[in-house]
PQR file of N, CA, C, O and H, with PARSE charges and radii, in Angstrom:
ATOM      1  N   UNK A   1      44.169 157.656  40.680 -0.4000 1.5000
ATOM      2  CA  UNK A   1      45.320 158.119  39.930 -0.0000 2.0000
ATOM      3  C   UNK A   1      46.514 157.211  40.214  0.5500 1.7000
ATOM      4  O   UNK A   1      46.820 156.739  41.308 -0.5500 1.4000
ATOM      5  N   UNK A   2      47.211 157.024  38.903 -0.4000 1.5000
ATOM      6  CA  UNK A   2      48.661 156.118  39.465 -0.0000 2.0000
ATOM      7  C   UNK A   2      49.793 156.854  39.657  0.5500 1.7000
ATOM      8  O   UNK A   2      50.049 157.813  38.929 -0.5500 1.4000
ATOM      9  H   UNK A   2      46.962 157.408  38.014  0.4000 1.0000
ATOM     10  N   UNK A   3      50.492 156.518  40.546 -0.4000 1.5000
ATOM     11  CA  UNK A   3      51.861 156.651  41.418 -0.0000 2.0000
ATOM     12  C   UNK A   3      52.730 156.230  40.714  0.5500 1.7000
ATOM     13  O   UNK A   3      53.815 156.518  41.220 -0.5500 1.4000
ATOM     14  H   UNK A   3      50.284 155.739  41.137  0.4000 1.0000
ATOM     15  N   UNK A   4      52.865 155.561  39.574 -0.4000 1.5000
ATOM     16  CA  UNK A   4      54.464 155.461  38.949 -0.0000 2.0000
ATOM     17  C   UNK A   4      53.982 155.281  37.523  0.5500 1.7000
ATOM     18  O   UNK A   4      52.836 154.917  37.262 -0.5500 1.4000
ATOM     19  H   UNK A   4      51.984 155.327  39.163  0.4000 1.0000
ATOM     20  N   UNK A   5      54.994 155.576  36.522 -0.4000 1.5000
ATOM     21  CA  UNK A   5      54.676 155.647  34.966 -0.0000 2.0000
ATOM     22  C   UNK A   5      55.484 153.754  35.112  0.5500 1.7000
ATOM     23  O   UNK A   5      56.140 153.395  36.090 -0.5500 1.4000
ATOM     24  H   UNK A   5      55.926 155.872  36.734  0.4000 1.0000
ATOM     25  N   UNK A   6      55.194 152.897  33.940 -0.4000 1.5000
ATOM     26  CA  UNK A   6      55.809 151.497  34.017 -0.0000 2.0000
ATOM     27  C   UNK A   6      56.471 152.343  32.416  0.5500 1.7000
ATOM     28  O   UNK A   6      56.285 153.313  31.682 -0.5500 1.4000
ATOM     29  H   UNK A   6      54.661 153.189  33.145  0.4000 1.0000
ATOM     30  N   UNK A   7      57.183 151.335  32.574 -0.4000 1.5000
ATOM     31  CA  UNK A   7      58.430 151.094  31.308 -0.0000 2.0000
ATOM     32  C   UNK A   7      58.967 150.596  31.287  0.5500 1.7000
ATOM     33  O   UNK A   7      59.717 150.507  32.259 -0.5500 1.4000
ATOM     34  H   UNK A   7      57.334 150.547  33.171  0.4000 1.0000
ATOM     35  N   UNK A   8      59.199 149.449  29.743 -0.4000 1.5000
ATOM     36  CA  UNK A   8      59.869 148.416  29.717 -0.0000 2.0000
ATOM     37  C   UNK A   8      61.250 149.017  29.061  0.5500 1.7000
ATOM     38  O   UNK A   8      61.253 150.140  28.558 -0.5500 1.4000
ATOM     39  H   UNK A   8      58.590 149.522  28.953  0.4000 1.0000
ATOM     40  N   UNK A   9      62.483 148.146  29.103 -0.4000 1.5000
ATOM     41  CA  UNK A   9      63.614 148.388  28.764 -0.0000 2.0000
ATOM     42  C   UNK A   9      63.803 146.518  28.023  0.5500 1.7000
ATOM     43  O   UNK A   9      63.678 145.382  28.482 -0.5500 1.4000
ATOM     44  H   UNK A   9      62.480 147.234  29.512  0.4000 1.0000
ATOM     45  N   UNK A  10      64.138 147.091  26.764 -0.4000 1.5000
ATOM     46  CA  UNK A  10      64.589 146.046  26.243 -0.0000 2.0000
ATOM     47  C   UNK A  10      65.688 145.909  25.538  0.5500 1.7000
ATOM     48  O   UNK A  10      66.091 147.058  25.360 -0.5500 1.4000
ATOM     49  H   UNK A  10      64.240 148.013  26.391  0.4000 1.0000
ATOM     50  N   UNK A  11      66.665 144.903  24.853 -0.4000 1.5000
ATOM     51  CA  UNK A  11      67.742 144.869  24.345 -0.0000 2.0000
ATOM     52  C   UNK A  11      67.384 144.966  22.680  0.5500 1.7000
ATOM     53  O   UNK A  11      66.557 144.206  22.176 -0.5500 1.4000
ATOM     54  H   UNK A  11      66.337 143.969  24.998  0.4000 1.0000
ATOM     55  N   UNK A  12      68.079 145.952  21.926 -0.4000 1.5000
ATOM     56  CA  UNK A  12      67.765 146.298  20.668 -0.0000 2.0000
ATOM     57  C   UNK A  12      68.826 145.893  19.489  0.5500 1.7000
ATOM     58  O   UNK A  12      69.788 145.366  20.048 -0.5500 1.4000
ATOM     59  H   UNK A  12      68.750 146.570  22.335  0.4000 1.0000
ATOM     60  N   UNK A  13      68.999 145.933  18.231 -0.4000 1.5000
ATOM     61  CA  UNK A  13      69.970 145.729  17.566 -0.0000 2.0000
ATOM     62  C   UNK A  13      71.282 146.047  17.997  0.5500 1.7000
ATOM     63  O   UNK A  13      72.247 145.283  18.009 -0.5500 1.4000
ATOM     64  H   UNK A  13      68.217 146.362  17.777  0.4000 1.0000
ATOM     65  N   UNK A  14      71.238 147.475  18.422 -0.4000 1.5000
ATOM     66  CA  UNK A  14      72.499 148.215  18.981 -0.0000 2.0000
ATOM     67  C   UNK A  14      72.864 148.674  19.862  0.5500 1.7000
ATOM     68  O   UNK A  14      74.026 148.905  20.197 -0.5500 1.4000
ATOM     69  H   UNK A  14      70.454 148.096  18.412  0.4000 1.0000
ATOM     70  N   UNK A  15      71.318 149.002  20.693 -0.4000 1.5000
ATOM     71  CA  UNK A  15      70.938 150.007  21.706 -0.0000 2.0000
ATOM     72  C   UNK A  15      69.942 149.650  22.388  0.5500 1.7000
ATOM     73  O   UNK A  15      69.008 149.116  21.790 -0.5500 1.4000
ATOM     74  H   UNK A  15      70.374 148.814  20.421  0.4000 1.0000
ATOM     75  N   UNK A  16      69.830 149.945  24.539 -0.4000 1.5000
ATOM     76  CA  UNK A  16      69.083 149.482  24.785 -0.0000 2.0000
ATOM     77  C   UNK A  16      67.949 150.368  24.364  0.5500 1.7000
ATOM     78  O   UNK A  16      68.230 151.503  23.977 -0.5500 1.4000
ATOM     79  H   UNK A  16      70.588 150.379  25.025  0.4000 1.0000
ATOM     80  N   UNK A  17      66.394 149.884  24.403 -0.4000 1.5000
ATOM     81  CA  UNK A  17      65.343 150.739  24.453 -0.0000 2.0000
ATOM     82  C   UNK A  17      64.274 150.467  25.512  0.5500 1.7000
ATOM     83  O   UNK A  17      63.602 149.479  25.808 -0.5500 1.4000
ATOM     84  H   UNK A  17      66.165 148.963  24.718  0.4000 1.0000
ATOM     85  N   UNK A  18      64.391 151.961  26.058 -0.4000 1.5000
ATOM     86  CA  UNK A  18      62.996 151.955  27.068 -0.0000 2.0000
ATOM     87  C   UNK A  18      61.747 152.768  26.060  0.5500 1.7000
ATOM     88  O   UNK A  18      61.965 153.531  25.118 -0.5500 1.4000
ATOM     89  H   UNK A  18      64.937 152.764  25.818  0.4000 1.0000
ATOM     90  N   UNK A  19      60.448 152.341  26.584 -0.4000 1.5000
ATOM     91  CA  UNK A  19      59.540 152.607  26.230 -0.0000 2.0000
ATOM     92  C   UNK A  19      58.424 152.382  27.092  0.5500 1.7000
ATOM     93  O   UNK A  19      58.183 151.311  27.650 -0.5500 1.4000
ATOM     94  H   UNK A  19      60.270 151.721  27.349  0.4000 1.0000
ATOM     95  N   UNK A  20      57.614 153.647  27.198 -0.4000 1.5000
ATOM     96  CA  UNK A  20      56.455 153.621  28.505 -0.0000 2.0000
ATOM     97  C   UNK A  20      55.417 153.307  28.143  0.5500 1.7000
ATOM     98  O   UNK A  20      54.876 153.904  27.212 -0.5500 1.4000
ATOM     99  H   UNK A  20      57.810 154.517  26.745  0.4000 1.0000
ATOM    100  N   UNK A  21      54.829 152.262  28.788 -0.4000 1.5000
ATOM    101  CA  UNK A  21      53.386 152.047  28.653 -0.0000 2.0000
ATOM    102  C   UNK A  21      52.281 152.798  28.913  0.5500 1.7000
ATOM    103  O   UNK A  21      51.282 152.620  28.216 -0.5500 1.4000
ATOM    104  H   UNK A  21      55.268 151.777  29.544  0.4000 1.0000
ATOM    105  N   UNK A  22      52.275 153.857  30.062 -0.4000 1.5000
ATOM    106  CA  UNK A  22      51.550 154.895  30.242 -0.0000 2.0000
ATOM    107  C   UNK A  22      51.401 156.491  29.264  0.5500 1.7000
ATOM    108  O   UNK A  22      50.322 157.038  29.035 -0.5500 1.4000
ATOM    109  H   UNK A  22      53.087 154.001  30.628  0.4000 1.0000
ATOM    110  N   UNK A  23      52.371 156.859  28.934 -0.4000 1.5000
ATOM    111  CA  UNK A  23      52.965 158.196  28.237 -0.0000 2.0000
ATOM    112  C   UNK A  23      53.706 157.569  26.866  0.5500 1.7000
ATOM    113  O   UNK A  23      54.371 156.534  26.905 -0.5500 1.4000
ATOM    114  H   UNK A  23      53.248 156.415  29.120  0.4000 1.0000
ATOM    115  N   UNK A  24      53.508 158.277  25.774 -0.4000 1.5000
ATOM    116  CA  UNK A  24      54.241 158.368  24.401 -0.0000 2.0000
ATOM    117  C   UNK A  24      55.363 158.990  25.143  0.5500 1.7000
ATOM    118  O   UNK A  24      55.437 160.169  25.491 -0.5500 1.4000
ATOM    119  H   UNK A  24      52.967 159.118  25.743  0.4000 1.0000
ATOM    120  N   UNK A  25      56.564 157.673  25.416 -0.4000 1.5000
ATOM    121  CA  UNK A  25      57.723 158.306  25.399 -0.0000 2.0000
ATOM    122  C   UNK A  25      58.522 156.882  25.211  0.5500 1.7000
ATOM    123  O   UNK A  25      58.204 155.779  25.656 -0.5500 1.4000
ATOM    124  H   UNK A  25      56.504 156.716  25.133  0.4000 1.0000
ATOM    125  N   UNK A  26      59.545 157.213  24.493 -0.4000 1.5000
ATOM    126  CA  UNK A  26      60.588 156.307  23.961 -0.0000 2.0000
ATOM    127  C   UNK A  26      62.042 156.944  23.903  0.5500 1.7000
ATOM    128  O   UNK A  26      62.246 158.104  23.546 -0.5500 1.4000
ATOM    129  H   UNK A  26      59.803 158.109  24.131  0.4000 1.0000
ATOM    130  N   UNK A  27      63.107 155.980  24.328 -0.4000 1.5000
ATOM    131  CA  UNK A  27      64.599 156.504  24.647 -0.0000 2.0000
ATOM    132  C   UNK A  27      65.284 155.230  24.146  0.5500 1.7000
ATOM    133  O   UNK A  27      64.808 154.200  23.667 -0.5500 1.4000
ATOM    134  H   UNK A  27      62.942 155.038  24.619  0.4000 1.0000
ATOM    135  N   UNK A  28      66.448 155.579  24.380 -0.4000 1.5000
ATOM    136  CA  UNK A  28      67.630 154.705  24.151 -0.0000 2.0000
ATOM    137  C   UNK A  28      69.463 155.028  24.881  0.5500 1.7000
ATOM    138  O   UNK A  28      70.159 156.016  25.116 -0.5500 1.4000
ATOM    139  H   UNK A  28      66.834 156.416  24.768  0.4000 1.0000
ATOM    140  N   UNK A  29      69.566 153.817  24.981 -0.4000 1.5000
ATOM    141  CA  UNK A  29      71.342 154.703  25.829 -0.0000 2.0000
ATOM    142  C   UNK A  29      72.127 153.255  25.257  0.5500 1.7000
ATOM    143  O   UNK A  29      71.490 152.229  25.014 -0.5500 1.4000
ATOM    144  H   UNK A  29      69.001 153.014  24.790  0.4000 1.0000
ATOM    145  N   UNK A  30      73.413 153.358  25.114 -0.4000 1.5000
ATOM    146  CA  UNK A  30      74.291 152.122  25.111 -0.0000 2.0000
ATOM    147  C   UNK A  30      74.478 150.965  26.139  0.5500 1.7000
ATOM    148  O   UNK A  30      74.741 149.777  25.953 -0.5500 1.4000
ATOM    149  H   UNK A  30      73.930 154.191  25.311  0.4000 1.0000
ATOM    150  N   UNK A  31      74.273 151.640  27.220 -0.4000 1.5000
ATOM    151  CA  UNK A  31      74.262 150.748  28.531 -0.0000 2.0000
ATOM    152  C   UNK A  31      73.024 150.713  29.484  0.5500 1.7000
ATOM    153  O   UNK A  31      72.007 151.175  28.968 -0.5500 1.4000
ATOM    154  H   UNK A  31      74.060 152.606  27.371  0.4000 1.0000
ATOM    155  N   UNK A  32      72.924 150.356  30.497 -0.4000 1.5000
ATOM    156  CA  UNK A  32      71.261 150.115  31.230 -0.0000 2.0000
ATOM    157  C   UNK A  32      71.116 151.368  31.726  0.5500 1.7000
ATOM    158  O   UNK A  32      70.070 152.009  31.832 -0.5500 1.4000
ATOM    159  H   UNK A  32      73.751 149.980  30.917  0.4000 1.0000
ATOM    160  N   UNK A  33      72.395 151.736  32.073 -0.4000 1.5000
ATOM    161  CA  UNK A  33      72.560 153.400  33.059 -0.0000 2.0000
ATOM    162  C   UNK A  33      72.090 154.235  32.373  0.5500 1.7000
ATOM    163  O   UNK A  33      71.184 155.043  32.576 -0.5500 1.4000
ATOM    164  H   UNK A  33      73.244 151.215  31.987  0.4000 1.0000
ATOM    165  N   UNK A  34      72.925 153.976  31.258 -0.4000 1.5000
ATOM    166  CA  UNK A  34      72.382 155.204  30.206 -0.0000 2.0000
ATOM    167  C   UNK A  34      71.106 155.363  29.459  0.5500 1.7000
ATOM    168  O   UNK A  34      70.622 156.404  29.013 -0.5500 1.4000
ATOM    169  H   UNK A  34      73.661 153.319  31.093  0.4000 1.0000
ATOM    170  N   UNK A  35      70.551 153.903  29.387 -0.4000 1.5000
ATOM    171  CA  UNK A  35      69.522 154.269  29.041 -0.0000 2.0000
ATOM    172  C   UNK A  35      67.645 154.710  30.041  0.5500 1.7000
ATOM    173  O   UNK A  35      66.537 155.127  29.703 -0.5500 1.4000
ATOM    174  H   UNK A  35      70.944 153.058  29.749  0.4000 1.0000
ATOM    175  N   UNK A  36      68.341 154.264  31.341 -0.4000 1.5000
ATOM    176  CA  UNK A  36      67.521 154.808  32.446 -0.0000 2.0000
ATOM    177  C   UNK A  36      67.660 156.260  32.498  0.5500 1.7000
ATOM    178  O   UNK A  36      66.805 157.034  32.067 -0.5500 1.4000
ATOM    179  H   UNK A  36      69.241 153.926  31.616  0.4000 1.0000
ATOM    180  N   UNK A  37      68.560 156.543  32.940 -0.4000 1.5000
ATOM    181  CA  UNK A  37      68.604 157.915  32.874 -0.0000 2.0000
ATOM    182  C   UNK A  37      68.274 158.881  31.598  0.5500 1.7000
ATOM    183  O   UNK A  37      68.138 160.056  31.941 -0.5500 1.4000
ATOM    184  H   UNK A  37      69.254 155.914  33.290  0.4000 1.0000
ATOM    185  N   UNK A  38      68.129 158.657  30.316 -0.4000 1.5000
ATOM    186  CA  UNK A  38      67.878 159.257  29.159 -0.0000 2.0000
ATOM    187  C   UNK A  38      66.256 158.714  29.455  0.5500 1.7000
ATOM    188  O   UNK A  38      65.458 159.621  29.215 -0.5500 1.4000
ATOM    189  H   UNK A  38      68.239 157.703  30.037  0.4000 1.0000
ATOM    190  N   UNK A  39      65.808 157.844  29.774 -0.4000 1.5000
ATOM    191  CA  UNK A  39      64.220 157.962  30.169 -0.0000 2.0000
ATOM    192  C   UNK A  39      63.522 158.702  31.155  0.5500 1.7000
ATOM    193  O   UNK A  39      62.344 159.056  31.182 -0.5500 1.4000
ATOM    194  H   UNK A  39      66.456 157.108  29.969  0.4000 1.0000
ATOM    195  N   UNK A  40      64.799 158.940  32.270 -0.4000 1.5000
ATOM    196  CA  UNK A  40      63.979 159.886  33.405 -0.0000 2.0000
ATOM    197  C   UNK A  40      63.993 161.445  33.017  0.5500 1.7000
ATOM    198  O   UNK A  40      63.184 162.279  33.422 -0.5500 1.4000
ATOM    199  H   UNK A  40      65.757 158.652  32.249  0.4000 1.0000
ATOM    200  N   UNK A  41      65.203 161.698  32.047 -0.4000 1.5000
ATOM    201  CA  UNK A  41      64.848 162.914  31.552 -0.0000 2.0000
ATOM    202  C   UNK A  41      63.544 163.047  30.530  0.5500 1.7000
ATOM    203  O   UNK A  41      62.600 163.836  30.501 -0.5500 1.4000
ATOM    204  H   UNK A  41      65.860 161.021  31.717  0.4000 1.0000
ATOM    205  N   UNK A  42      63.917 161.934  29.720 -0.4000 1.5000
ATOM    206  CA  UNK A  42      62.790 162.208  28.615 -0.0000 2.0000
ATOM    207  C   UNK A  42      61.146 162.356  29.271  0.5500 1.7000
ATOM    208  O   UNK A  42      60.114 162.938  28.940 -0.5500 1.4000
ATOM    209  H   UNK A  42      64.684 161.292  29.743  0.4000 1.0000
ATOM    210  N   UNK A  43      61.613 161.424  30.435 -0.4000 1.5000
ATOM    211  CA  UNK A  43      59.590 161.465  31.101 -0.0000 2.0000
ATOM    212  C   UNK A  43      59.659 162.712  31.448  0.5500 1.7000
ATOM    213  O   UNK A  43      58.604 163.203  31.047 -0.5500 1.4000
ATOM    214  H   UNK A  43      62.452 160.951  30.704  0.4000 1.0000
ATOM    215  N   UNK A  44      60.503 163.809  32.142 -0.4000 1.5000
ATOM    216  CA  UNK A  44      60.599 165.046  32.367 -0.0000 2.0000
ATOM    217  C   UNK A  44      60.317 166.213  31.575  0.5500 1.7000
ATOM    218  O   UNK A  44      59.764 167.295  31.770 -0.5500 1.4000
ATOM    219  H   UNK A  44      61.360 163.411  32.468  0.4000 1.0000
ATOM    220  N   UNK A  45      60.760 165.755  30.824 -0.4000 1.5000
ATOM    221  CA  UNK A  45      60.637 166.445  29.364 -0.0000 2.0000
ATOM    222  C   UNK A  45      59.169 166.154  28.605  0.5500 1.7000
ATOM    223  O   UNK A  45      59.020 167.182  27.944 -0.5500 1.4000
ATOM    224  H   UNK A  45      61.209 164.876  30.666  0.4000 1.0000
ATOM    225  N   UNK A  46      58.483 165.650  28.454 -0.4000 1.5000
ATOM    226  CA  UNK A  46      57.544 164.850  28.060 -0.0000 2.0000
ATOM    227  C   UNK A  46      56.404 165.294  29.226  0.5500 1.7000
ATOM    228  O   UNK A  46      55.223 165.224  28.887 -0.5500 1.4000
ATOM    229  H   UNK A  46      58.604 164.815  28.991  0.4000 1.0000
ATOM    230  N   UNK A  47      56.680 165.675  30.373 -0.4000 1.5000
ATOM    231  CA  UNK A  47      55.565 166.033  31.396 -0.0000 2.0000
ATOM    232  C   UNK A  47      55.727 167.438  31.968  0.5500 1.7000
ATOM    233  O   UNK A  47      54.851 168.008  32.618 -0.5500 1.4000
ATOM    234  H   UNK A  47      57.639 165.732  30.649  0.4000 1.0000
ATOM    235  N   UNK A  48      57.014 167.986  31.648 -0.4000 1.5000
ATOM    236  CA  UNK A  48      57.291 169.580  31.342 -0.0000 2.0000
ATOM    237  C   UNK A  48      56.179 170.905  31.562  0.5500 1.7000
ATOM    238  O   UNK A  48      56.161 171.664  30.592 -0.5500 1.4000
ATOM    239  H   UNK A  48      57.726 167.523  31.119  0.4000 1.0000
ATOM    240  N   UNK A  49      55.489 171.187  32.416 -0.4000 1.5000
ATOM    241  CA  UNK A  49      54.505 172.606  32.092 -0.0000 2.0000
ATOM    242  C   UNK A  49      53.367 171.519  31.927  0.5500 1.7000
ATOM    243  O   UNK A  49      52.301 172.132  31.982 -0.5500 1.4000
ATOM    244  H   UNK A  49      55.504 170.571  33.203  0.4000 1.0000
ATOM    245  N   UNK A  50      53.178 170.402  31.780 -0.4000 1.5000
ATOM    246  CA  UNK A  50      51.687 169.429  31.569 -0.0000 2.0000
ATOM    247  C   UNK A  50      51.079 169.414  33.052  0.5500 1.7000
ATOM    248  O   UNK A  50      51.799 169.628  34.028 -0.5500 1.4000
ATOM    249  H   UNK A  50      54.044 169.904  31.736  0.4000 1.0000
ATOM    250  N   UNK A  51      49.930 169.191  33.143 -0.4000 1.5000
ATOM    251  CA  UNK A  51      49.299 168.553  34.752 -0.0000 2.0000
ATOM    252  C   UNK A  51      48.990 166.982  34.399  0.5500 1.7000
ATOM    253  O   UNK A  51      48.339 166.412  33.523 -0.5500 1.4000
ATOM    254  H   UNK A  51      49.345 169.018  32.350  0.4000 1.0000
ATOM    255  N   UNK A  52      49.809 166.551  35.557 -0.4000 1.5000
ATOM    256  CA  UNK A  52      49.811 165.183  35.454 -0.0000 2.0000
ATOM    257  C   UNK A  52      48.486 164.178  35.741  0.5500 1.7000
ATOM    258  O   UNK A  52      48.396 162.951  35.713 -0.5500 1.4000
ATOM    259  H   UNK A  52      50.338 167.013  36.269  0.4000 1.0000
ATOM    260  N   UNK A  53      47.522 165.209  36.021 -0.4000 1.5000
ATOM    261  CA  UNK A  53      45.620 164.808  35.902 -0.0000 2.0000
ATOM    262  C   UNK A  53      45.673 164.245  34.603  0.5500 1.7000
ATOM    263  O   UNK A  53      45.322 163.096  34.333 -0.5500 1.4000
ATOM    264  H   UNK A  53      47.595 166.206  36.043  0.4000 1.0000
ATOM    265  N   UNK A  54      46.059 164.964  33.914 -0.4000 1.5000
ATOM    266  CA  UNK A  54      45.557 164.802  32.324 -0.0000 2.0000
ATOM    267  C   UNK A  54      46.042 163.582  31.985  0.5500 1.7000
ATOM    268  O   UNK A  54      45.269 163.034  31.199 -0.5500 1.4000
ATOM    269  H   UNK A  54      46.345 165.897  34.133  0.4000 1.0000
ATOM    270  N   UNK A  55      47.337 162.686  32.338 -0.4000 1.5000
ATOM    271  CA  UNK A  55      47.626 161.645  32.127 -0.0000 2.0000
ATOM    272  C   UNK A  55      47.260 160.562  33.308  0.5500 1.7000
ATOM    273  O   UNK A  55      47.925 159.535  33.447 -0.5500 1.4000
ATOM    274  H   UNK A  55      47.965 163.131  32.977  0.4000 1.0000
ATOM    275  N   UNK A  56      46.133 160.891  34.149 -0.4000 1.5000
ATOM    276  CA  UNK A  56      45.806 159.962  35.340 -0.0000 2.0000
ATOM    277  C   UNK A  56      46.776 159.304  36.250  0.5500 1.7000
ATOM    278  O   UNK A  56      46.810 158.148  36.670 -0.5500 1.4000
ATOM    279  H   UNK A  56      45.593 161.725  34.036  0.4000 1.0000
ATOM    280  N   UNK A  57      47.907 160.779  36.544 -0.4000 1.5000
ATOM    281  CA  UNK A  57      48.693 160.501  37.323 -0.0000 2.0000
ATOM    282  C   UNK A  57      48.812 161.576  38.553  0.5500 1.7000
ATOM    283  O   UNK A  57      48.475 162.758  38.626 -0.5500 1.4000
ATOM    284  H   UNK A  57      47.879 161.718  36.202  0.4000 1.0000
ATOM    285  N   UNK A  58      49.340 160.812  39.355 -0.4000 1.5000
ATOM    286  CA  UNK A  58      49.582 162.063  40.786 -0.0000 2.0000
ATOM    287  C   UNK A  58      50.945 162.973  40.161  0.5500 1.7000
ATOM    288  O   UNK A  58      51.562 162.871  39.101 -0.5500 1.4000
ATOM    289  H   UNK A  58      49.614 159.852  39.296  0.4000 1.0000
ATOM    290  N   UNK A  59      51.097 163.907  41.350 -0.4000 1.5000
ATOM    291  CA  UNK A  59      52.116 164.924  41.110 -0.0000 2.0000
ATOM    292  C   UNK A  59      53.112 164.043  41.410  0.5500 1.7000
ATOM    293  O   UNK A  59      52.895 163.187  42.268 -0.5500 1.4000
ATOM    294  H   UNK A  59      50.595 163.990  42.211  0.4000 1.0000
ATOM    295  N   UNK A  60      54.703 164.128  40.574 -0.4000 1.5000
ATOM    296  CA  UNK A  60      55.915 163.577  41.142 -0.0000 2.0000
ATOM    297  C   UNK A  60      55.522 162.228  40.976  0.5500 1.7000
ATOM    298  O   UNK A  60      55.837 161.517  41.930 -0.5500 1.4000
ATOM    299  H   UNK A  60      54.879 164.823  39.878  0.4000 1.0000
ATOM    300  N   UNK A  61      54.725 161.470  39.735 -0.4000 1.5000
ATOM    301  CA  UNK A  61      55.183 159.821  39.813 -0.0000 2.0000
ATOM    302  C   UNK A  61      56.635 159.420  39.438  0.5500 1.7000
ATOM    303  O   UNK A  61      57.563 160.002  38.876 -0.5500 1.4000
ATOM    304  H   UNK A  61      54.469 162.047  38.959  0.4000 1.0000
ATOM    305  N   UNK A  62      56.451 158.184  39.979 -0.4000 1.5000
ATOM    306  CA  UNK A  62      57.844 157.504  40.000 -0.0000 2.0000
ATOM    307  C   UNK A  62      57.484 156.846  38.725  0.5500 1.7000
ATOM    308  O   UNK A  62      56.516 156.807  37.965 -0.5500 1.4000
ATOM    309  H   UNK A  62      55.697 157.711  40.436  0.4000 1.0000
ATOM    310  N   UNK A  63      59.138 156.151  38.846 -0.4000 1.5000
ATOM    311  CA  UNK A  63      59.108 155.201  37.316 -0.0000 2.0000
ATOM    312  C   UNK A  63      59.217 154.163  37.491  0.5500 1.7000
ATOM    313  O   UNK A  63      60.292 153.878  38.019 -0.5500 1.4000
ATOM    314  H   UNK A  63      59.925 156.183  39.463  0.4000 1.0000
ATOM    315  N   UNK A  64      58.299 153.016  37.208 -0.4000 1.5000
ATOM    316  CA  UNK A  64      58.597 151.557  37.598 -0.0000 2.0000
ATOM    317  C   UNK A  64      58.789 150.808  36.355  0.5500 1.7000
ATOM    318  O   UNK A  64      58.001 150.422  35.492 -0.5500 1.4000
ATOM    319  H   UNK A  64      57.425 153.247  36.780  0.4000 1.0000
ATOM    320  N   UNK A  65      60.460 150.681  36.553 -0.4000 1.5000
ATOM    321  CA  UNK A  65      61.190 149.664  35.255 -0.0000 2.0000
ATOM    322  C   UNK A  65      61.242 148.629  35.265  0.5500 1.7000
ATOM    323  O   UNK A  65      61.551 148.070  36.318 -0.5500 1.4000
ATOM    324  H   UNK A  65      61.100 150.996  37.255  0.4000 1.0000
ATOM    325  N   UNK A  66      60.912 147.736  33.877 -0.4000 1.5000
ATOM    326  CA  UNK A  66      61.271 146.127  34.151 -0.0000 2.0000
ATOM    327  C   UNK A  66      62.045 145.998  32.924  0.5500 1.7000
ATOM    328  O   UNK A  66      61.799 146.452  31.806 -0.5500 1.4000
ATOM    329  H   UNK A  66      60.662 148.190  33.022  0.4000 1.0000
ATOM    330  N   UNK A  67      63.086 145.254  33.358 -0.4000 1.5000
ATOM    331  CA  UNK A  67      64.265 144.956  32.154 -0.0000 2.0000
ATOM    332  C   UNK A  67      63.905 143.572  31.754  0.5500 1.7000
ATOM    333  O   UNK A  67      63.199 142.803  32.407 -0.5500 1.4000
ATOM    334  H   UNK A  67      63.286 144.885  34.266  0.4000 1.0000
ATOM    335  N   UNK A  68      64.611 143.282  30.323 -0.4000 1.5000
ATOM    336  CA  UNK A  68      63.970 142.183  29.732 -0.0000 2.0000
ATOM    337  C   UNK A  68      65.501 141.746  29.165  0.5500 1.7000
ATOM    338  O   UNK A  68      65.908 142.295  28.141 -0.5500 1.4000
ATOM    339  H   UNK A  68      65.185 143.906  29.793  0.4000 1.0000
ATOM    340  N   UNK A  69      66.385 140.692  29.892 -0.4000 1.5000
ATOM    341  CA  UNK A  69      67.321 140.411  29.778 -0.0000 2.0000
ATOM    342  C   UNK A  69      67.765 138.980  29.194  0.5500 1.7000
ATOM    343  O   UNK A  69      66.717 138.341  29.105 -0.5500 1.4000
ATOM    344  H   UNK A  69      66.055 140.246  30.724  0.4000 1.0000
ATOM    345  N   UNK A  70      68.604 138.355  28.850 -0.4000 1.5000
ATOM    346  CA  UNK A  70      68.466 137.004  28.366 -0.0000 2.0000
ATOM    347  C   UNK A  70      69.683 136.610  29.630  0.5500 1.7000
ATOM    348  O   UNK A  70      70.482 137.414  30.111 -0.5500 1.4000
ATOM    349  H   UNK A  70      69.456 138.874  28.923  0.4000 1.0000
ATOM    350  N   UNK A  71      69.559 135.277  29.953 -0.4000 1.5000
ATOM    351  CA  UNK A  71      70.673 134.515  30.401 -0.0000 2.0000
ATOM    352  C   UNK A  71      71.688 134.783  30.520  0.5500 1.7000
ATOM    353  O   UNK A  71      71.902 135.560  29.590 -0.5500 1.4000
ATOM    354  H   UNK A  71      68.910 134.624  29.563  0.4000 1.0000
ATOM    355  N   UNK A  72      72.966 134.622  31.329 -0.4000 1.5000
ATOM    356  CA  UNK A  72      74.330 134.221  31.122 -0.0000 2.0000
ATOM    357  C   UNK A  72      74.497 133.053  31.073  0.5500 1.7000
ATOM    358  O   UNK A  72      74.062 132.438  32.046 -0.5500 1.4000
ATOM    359  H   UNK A  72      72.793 133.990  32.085  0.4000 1.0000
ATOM    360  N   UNK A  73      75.165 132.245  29.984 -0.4000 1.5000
ATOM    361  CA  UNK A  73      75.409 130.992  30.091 -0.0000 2.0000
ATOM    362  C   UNK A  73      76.461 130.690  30.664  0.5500 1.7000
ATOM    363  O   UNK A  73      77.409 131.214  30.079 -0.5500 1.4000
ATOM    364  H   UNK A  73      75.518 132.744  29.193  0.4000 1.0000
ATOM    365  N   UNK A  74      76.839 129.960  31.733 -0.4000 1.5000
ATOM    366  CA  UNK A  74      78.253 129.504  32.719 -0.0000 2.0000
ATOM    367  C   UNK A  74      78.800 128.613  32.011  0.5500 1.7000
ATOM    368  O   UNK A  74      78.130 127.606  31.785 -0.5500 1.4000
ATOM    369  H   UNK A  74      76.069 129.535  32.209  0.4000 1.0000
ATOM    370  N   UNK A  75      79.744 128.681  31.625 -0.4000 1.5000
ATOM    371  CA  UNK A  75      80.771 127.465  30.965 -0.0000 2.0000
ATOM    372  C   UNK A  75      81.552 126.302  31.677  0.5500 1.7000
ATOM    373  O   UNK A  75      82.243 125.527  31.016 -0.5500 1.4000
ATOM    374  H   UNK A  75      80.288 129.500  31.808  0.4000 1.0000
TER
END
C-alpha cells in the first residue's frame, strides 16, 4: 500500500492547478498556498467516509507535491 497520494501543481491560464495522479481529484487557488491547501481539503473531501484499501492506500496518507515552475530571469 502507498504512504502518500503524488500531485502535480502546475501554472494555468489564470490559476494554479493541482491534480492527483493517484485519486480523481483536481483543484485550483490563485497562489501556490492557495492552491495546496484547496487540494488538501479536496483529497479530504474526496476520501471522506471511503477506506483508503480501496484506493491502495494506508490510513492518513500524505501528499507528495511537485510544482512545475518556469525560471526567473535576472536582469
Amino acid at each position: 500500500m502507498r504512504h502518500s497520494i503524488k500531485a502535480f501543481v502546475y501554472k494555468g491560464e489564470e490559476y494554479y492547478v493541482a491534480e492527483c495522479m493517484d485519486i480523481a481529484v483536481v483543484t485550483q487557488g490563485k497562489t501556490l498556498d492557495e492552491t495546496v491547501s484547496n487540494l488538501q481539503e479536496a483529497v479530504a473531501l474526496h476520501l471522506e467516509g471511503e477506506d483508503p484499501a480501496d484506493f491502495d492506500l494506508t490510513p492518513n496518507p500524505s501528499l507528495l507535491v511537485t510544482f512545475e515552475t518556469e525560471p526567473t530571469v535576472v536582469a
